[in-house]
C-alpha positions in Angstrom: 16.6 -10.1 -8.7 13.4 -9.3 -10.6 11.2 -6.4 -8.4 8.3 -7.1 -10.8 5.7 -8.8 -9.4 2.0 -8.9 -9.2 -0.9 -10.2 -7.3 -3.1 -9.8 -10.0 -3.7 -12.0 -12.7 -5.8 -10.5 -15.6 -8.7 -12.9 -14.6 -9.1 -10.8 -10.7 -9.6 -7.4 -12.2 -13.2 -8.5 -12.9 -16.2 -8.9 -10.5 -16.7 -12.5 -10.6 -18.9 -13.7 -13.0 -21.1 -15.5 -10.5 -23.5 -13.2 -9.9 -26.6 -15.6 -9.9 -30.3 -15.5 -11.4 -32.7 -16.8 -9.2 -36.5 -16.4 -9.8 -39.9 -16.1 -8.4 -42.6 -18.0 -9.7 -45.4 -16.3 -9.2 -48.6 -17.1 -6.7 -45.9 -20.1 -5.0 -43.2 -19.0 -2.4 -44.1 -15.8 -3.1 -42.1 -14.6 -0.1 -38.8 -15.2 -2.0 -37.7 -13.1 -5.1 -35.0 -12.6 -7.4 -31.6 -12.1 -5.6 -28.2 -11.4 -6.8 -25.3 -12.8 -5.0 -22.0 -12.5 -5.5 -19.8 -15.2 -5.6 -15.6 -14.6 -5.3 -14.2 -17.5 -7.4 -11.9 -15.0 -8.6 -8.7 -12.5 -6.6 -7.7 -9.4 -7.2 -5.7 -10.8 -7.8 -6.8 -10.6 -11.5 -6.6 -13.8 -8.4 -5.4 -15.6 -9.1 -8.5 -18.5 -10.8 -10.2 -20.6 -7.9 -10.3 -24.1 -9.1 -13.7 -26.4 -8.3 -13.3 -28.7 -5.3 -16.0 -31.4 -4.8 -17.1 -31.9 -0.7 -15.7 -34.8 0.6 -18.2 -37.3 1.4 -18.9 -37.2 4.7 -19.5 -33.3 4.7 -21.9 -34.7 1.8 -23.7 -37.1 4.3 -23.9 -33.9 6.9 -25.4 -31.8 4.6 -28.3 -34.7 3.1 -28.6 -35.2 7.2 -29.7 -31.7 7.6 -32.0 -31.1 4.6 -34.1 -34.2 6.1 -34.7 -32.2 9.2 -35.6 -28.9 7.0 -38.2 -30.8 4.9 -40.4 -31.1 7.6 -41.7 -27.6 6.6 -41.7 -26.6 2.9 -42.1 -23.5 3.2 -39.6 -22.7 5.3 -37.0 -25.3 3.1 -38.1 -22.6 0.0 -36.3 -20.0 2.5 -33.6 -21.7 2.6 -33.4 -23.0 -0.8 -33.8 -19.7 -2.0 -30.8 -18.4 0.9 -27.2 -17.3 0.5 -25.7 -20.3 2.7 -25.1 -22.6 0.1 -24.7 -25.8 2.6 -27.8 -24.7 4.0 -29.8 -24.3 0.1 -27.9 -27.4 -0.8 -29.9 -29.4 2.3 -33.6 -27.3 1.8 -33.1 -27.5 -2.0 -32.6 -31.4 -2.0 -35.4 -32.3 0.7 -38.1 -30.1 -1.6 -36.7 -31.9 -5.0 -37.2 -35.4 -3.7 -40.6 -34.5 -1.7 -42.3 -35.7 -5.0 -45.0 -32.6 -3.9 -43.1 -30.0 -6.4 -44.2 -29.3 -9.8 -41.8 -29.1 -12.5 -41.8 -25.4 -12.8 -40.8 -25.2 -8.7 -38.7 -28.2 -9.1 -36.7 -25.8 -11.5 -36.7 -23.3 -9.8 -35.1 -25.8 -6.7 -32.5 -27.3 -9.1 -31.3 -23.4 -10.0 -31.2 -22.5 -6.7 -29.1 -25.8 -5.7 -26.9 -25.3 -8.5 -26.6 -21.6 -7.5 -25.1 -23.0 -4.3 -22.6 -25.3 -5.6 -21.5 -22.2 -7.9 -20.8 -20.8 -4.8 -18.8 -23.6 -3.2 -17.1 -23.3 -6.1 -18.3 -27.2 -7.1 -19.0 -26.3 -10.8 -19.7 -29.7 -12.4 -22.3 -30.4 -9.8 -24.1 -27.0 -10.6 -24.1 -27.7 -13.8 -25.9 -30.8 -13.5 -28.1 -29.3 -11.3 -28.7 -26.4 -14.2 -28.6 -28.8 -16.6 -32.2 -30.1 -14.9 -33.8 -26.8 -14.6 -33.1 -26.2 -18.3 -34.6 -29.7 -19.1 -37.5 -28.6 -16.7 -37.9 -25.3 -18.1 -36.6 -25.1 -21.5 -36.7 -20.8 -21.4 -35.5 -20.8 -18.1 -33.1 -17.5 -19.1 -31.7 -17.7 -15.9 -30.8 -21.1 -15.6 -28.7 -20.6 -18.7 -27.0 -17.6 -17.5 -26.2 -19.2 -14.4 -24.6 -22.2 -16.4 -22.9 -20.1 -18.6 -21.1 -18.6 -15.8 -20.0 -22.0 -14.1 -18.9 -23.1 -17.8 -16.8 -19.7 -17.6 -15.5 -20.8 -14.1 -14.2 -24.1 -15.8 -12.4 -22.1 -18.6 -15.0 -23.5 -21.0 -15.5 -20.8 -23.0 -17.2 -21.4 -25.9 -20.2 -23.6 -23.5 -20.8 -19.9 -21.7 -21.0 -18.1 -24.3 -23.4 -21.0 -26.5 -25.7 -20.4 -22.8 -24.8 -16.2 -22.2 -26.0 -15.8 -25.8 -29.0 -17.8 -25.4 -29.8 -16.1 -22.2 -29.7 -12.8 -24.0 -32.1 -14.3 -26.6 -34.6 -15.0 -24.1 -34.3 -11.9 -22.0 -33.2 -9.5 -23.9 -33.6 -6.7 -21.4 -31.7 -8.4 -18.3 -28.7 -5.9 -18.0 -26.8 -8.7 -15.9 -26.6 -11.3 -18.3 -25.0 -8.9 -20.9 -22.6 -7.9 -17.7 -21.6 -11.5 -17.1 -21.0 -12.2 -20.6 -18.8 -9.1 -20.8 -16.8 -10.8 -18.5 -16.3 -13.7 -20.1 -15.2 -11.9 -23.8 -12.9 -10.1 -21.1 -11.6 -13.3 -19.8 -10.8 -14.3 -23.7 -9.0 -11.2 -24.0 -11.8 -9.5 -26.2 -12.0 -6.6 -24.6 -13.4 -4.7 -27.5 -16.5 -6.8 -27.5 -16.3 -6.8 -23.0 -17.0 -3.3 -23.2 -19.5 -3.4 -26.0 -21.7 -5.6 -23.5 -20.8 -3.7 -20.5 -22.5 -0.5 -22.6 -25.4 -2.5 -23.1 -25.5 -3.8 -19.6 -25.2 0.1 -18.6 -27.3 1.0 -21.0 -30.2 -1.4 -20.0 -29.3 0.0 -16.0 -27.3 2.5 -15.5 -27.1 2.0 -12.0 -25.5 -0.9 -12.3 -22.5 -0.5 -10.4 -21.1 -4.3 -10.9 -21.1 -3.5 -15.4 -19.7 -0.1 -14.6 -16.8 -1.6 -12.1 -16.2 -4.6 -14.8 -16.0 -2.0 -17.4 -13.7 -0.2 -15.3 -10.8 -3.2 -15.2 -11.3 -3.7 -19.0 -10.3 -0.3 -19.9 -7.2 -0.5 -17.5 -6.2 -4.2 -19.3 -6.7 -1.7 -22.6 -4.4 1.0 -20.8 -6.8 3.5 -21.1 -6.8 4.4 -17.4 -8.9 7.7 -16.9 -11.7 5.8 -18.8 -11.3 3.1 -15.8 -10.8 5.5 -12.9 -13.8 7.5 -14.6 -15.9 4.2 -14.2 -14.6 2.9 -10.9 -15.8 6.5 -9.4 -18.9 6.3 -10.9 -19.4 2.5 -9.4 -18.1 3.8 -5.8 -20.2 6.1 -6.2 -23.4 4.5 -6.8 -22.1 1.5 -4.2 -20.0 3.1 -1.7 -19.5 0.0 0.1 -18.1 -1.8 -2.5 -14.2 -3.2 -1.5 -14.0 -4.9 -5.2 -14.3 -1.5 -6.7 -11.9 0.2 -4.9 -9.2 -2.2 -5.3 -9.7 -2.3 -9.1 -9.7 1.4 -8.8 -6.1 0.8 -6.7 -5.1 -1.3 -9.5 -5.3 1.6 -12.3 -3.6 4.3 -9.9 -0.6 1.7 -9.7 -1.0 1.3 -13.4 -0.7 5.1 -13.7 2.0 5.4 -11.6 -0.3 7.4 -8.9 1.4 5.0 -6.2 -0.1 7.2 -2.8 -3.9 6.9 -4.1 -3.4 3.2 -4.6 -2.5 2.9 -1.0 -5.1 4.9 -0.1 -8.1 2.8 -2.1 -5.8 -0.8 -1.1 -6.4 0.7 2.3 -9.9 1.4 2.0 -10.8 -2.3 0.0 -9.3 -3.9 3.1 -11.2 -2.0 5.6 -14.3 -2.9 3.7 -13.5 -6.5 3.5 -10.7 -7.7 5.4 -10.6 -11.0 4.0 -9.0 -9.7 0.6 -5.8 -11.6 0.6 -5.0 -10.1 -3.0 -5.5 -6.6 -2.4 -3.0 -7.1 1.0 -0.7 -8.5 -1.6 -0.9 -5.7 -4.1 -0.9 -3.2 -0.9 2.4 -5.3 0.5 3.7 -4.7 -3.0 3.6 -0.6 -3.4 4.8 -0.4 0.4 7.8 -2.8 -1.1 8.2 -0.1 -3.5 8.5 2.8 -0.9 11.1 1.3 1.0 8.7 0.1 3.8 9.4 -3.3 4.3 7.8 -4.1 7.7 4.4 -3.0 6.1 4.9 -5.1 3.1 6.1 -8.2 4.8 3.2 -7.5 7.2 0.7 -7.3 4.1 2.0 -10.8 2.8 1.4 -12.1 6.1 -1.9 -11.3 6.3 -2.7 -12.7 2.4 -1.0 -15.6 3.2 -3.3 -16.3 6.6 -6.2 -15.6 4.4 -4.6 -17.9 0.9 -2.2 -19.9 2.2 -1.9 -20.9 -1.4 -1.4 -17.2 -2.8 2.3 -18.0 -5.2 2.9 -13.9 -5.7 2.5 -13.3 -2.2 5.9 -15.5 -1.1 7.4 -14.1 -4.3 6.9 -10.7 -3.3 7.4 -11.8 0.7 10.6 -13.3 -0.6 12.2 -9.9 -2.3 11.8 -8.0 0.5 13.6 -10.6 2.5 16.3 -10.0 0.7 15.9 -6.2 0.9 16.3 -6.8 4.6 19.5 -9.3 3.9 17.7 -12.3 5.3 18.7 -14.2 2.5 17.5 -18.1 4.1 14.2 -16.2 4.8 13.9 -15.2 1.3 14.9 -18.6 -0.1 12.3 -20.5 2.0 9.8 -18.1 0.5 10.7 -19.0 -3.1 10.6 -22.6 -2.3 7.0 -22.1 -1.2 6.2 -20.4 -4.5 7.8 -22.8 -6.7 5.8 -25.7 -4.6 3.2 -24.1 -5.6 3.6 -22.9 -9.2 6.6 -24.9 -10.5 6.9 -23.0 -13.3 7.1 -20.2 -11.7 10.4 -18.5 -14.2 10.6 -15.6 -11.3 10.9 -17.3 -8.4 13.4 -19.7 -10.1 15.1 -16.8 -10.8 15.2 -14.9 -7.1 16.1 -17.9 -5.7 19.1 -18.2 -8.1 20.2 -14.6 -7.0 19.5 -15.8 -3.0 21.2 -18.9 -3.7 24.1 -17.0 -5.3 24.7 -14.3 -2.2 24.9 -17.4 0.2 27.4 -19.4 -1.9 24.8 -22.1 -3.1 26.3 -21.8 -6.6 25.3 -24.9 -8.2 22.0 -25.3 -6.7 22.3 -20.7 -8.1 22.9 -21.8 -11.5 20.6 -24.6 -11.6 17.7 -21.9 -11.1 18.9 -19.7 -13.4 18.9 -22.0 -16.0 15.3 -23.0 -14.8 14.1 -19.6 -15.1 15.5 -19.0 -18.5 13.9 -22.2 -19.8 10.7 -21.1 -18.7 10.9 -17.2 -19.7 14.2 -16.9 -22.3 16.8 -13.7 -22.7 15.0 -12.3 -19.3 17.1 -9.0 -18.3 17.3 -9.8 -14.7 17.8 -13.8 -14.4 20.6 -12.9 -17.0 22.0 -10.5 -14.9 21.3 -12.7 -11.6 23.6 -15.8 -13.2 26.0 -13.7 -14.6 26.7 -13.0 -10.6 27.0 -16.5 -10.3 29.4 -17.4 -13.2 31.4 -14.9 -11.4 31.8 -16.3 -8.1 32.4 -19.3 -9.5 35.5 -17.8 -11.3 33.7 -18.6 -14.6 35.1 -15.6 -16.4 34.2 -16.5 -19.9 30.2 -17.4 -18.8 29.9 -14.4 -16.9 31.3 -12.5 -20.0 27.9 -14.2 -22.2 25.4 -13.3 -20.1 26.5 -9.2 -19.3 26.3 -9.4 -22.9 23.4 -10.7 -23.6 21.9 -8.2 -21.2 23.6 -5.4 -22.4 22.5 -6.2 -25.9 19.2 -5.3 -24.3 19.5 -2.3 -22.6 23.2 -1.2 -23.2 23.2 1.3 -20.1 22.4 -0.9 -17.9 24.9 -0.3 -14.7 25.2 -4.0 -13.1 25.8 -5.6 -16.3 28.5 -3.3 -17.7 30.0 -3.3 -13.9 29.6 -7.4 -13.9 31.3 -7.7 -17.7 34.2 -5.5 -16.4 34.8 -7.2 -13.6 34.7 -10.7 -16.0 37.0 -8.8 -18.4 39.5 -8.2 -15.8 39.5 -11.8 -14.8 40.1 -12.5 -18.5 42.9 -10.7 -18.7 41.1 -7.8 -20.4 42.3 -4.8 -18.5 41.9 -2.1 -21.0 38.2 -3.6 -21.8 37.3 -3.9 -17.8 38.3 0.0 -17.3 36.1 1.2 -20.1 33.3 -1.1 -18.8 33.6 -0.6 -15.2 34.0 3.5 -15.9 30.8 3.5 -17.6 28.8 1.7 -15.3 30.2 3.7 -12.2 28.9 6.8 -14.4 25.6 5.6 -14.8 25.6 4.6 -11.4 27.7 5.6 -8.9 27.8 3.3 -5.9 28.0 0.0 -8.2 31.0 -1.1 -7.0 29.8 -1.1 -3.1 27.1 -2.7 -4.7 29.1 -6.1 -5.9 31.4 -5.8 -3.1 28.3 -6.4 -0.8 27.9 -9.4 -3.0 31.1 -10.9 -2.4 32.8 -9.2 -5.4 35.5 -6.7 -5.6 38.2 -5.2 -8.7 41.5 -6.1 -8.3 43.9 -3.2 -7.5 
């Protein structure tokens, strides 16, 4: 079985690039200026990507229902507009777009703020419609582009965001954030070299800018230069104290350095802060997998999964420490989740094969393994994991292959010499099953308790 998972994906180590531009116009709603939200379309799960999800239409009908009773008083609709609910702004940012009574410069400034709010519902194409307008409105509007640039990046259109980052930066060639966000989205291509040559800028331009520094921070640790993360991640705690996404990131490169008891500590803290971070439970339910300390972890995976019922690492990792606990049908039902979910998921194929295997499901065993090694080839473990199976099928001679093929890999590698020697003595290889069976119980000692658990012992 393969202990190697992770609720990160690359994309969660990053701040989300939705941090939004809105704008004052001067001399009209001047009660509302520039605010900065944050919007979490991406986990820390280097999260696992969030995916765009139109409202269905009757929430539509409930939300044009209430912006007619908010445009009774425009100024308080700006308010709203202008807010951080977005079904709220969506409602007061319609009613003052078709009063007719805007100008075009307001009526901009409406259509970013509307399209800010379907950003943050994570409805992408209709806030770039709605951005689309401001830009037609306002052809300089800078932070209409940034803000489309960043829902083109949410898409995975790349090449659109960085077309509307770079202009952006053209017209406001001073606005720290727009350098951030477009940091994140070389980072997102892999470009890290260029990520961190913005992030400089963006730090540069603001050096209290705790959002560049934390961003800057998770593109070091992709790099593997993890002091230079930690280095930034205490520098952005620091400056925002309060901030959980920082101190999960920071988690992130303690695990990466192998400094396992501060990543607890700073999972611990990032959950405190925002208890709704089913990635960092996940990564927490992870490094207490690690330690032994199953109830935690299966306790952390239960908590992700309340909060992202849809979270595939999470019944993975929920899944192995079943089967650390022997509760083999609980781990299974766990792997079926996360293959429902990501069906080409090549580790939870292959856990399932090795939990398949230990309950005597051979063929439904082997079919995973095959599965697995379709999706992810000459993988260590899944070899290993169907080599078991070959065996308690009596398949001497497949067995034989696969112990190989692993020990062709890593030719101390206890289970597979153990597992060949075993398949040699079936074979009729005595001589060969001693010599591989002495070396394995050399590297490890209790390797024979360890198939016998499995269902497998030497002959006499």
């Amino acid at each position: 079985m393969n202990y190697e998972v992770n609720c990160r994906s690359y994309l969660g180590s990053f701040l989300p690039i939705h941090r939004l531009h809105r704008r004052i116009i001067p001399g009209k709603h001047a009660n509302v200026g520039y605010e900065s939200f944050s919007v979490k379309t991406f986990f820390d799960a280097r999260s696992v990507c969030s995916a765009g999800y139109a409202a269905p239409a009757a929430v539509w009908c409930v939300l044009l229902f209430s912006g007619a009773t908010a445009a009774q008083n425009p100024a308080d609709n700006w308010a709203r507009c202008e807010g951080s609910d977005p079904d709220s702004s969506i409602a007061a940012c319609t009613a003052l777009i078709e009063s007719g009574k805007e100008d075009n410069e307001n009526q901009a400034v409406a259509f970013n703020s509307r399209g800010i709010a379907h950003s943050m519902k994570n409805q992408q194409d209709q806030a770039i419609a709605d951005f689309n307008q401001a830009i037609q409105l306002e052809p300089d509007y800078a932070g209409a582009f940034s803000n489309r640039a960043n829902a083109y990046a949410a898409r995975g259109d790349f090449d659109r965001a960085m077309a509307d980052f770079n202009r952006a930066i053209q017209l406001k060639p001073d606005d720290s954030d727009a350098y951030s966000y477009r940091g994140v989205a070389y980072a997102f291509m892999g470009q890290f070299d260029k990520a961190i040559a913005d992030f400089d800028r963006a730090i540069q331009l603001k050096p209290e800018n705790a959002g560049a520094l934390n961003n800057r921070g998770s593109a070091y640790d992709s790099m593997g230069k993890y002091e230079r993360a930690i280095a930034d991640f205490d520098k952005a705690i620091e400056l925002k104290p309060d901030d959980a996404e920082a101190y999960s990131n920071r988690g992130n490169a303690y695990t990466d350095e192998h400094q396992y008891d501060k990543a607890i500590t700073d999972y611990t803290q990032a959950v405190r802060l925002n208890p709704e971070d089913a990635g960092t439970y996940c990564n927490r339910g992870i490094r207490y997998l690690a330690n032994g300390m199953l109830d935690e972890a299966i306790g952390d995976f239960d908590k992700a999964l309340r909060i992202r019922p849809d979270l595939t690492e999470a019944y993975d990792a929920r899944g192995i420490a079943h089967h650390r606990e022997d509760k083999e049908q609980l781990a299974i039902a766990d792997f079926d989740q996360a293959i429902r979910l990501k069906p080409d998921d090549a580790e939870a194929y292959g856990n399932r094969c090795f939990s398949r295997a230990l309950v005597g499901q051979l063929s439904l065993a082997l079919e995973d393994c095959n599965k697995s090694l379709m999706l992810r080839a000459n993988d260590a473990a899944t070899l290993n994991s169907r080599g078991l199976v070959h065996l308690k099928s009596n398949d001497a001679e497949g067995a034989m292959a696969d112990y190989s093929a692993v020990l062709a890999m890593n030719p101390v590698m206890a289970i597979a010499l153990y597992g060949r020697g075993l398949a040699k003595q079936r074979s009729g290889d005595a001589a060969g099953a001693v010599a591989d069976m002495d070396a394995a119980k050399a590297i490890q000692t209790d390797v024979a308790s360890q198939f016998a658990k499995w269902g497998i012992t030497a002959k006499p």
